[in-house]
C-alpha positions in Angstrom: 98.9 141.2 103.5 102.5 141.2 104.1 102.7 137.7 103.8 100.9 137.3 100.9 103.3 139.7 99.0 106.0 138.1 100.4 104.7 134.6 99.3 103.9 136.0 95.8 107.3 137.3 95.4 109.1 134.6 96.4 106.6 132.8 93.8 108.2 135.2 91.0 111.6 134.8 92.0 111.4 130.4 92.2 108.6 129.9 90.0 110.3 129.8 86.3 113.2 127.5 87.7 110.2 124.8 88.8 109.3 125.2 85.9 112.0 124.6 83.7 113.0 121.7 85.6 109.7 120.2 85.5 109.4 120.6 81.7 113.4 119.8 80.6 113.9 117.0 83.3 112.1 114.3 80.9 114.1 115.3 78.5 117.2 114.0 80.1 115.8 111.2 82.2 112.4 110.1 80.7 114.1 106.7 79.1 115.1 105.7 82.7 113.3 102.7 84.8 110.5 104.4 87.2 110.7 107.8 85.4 107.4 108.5 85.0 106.1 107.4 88.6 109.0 109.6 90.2 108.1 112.3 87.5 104.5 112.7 88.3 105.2 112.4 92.1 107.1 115.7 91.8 104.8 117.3 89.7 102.5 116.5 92.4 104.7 118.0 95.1 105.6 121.0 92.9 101.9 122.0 92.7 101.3 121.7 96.3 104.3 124.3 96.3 102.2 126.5 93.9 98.6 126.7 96.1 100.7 127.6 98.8 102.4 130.2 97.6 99.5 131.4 95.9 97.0 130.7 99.2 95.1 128.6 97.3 93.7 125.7 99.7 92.1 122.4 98.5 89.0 120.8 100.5 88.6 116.9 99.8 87.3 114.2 102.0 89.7 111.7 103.8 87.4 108.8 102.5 88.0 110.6 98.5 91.9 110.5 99.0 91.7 106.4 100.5 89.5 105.5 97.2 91.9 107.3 95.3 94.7 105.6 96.9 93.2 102.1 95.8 91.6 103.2 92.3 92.7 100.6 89.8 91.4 100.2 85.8 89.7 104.2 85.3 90.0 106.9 83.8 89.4 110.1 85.7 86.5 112.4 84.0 86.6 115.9 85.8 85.1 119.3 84.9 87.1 122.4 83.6 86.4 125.5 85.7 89.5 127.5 85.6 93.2 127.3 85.2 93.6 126.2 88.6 92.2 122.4 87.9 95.1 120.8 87.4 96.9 121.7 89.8 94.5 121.1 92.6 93.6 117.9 91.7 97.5 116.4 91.3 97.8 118.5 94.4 95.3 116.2 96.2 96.3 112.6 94.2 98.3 110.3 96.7 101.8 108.6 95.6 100.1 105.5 94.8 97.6 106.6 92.5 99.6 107.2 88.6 98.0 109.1 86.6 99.0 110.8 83.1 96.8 114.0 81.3 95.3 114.3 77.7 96.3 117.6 76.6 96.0 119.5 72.8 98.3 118.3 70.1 99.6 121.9 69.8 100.6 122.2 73.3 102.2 118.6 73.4 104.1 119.9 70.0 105.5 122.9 71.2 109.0 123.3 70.5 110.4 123.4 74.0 107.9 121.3 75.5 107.7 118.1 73.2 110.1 116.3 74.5 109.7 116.6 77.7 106.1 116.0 77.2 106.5 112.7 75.5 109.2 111.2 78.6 106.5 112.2 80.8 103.6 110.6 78.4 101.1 113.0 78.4 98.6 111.8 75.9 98.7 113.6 72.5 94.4 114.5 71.0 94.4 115.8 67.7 91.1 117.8 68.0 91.4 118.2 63.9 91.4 114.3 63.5 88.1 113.3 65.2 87.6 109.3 65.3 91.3 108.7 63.9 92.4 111.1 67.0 89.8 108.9 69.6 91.1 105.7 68.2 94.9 106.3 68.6 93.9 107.7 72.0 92.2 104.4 73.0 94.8 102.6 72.1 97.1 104.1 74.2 95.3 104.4 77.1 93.7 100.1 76.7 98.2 99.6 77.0 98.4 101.5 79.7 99.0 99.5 83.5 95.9 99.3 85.8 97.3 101.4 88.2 97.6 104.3 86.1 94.6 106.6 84.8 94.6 109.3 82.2 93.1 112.7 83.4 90.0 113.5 80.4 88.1 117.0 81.0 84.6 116.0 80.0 83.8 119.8 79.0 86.3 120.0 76.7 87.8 123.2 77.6 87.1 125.5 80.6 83.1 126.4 81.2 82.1 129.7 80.9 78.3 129.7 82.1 76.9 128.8 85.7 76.3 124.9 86.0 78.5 122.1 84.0 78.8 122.5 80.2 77.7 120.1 78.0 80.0 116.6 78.2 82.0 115.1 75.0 81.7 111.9 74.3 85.1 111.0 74.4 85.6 109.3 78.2 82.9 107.2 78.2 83.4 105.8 74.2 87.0 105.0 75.8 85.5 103.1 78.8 83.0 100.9 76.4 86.0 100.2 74.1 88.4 99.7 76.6 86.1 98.1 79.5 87.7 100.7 81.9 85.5 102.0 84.9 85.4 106.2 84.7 86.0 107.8 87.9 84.3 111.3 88.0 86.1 114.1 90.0 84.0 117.2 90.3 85.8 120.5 90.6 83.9 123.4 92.8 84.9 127.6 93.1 88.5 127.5 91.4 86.8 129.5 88.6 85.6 132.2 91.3 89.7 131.9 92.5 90.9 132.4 88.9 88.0 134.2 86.7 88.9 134.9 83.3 91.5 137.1 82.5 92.9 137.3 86.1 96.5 136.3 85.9 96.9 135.9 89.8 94.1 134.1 91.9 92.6 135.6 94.9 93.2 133.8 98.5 90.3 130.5 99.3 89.9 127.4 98.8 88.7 124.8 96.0 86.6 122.0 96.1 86.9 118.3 95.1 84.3 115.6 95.0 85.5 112.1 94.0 82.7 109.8 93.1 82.3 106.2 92.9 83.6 104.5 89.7 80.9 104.2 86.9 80.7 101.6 84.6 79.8 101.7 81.0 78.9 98.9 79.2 79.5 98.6 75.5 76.3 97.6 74.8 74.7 101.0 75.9 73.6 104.1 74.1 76.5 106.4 74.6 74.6 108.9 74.7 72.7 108.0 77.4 75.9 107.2 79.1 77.3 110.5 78.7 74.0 111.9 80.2 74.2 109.2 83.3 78.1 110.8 83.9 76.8 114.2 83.8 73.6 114.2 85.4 76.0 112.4 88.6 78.4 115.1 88.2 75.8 117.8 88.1 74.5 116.9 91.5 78.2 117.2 93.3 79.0 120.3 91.5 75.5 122.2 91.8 75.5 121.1 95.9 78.7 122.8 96.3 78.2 125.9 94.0 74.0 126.6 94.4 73.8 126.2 90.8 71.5 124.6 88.2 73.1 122.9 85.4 70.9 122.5 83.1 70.1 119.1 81.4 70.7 118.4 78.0 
């Protein structure tokens, strides 16, 4: 218990310098050679740093972290349980595995933040914009090197209901249009962590399933596609939780 507080404290004290640096830094360097490698490689540890102080642990397979280590041409599809997501999953991503987020337009516009978000090349979806907003984010993402992936949450936003929420379409129109593989990471009991509402998370651990890369031919119904990520996703996620998603 003591520990915990102490931790937690110590979080309080710490946490809004991480923070500033990690949101200003791209401001200043973001133009430089390597930037965004180095950039996302603290990011990384400075999550890590977060879990720990919070006693949040992170359960993935060694043979997960080698396949990430080698991952070339995807982009990563994951679910959206709570707040937690993000950071457990660059938590676990090894150095050699670059990846970049899709995130609102409004939080990539913010006026302290835009900057630094655009050094560090978080990709910009206009939600208002609909195939304009898929097409630009296509674009940027067919340009981007092999090595790096862009992190899409299939759900949307964070799922409220047991079992995985219905899937966008968004991922997998960007794989048949851009001829990338999707890589599915399934995200287990960081919404029973961080329910709704709670501002700090209780001690446990998160789970993290990596899958094999799926591919999507254009040719195929999207649709259908969309229901073959889902229904793969579904059977990772309900094994951990002892849930049903439902299908759709």
């Amino acid at each position: 218990m003591l520990a915990t507080l102490a931790k937690r404290t110590l979080l309080v004290l710490t946490g809004p310098f991480i923070f500033l640096f990690v949101a200003f830094i791209p401001t200043l360097c973001g133009k430089r050679p390597g930037f965004r490698g180095w950039f996302w490689r603290t990011v990384s540890r400075c999550c890590s740093w977060l879990l720990w102080f919070l006693d949040v642990k992170v359960e993935i397979s060694d043979a997960a972290v080698e396949a990430l280590r080698t991952d070339q041409n995807s982009i990563i599809a994951v679910n959206h349980r709570s707040h937690l997501d993000g950071f457990s999953m660059l938590h676990v991503i090894p150095d050699e595995k670059w990846v970049t987020f899709g995130a609102k337009k409004e939080l990539c516009e913010a006026a302290l933040l835009k900057r630094g978000f655009d050094g560090a090349g978080l990709l910009k979806i206009d939600r208002q914009k609909g195939r304009d907003a898929l097409s630009s984010l296509t674009d940027a993402i067919a340009e981007m090197p092999k090595r790096r992936s862009p992190i899409l949450f299939v759900e949307g936003t964070r799922a409220t209901k047991p079992g995985l929420s219905p899937f966008k379409a968004g991922a997998v129109l960007i794989a048949q249009q851009t001829g990338r593989a999707v890589r599915p990471f399934v995200i287990s009991h960081s919404d029973t962590l961080l329910p709704r509402g709670k501002f700090f998370p209780f001690k446990g651990s998160i789970h993290i399933d990596v899958l094999d890369q799926m591919q999507f031919d254009a040719e195929e119904n999207t649709d259908a596609a969309v229901a073959r990520l889902r229904a793969a996703m579904a059977v990772a996620y309900d094994a951990q939780t002892g849930e049903t998603t439902e299908q759709t």
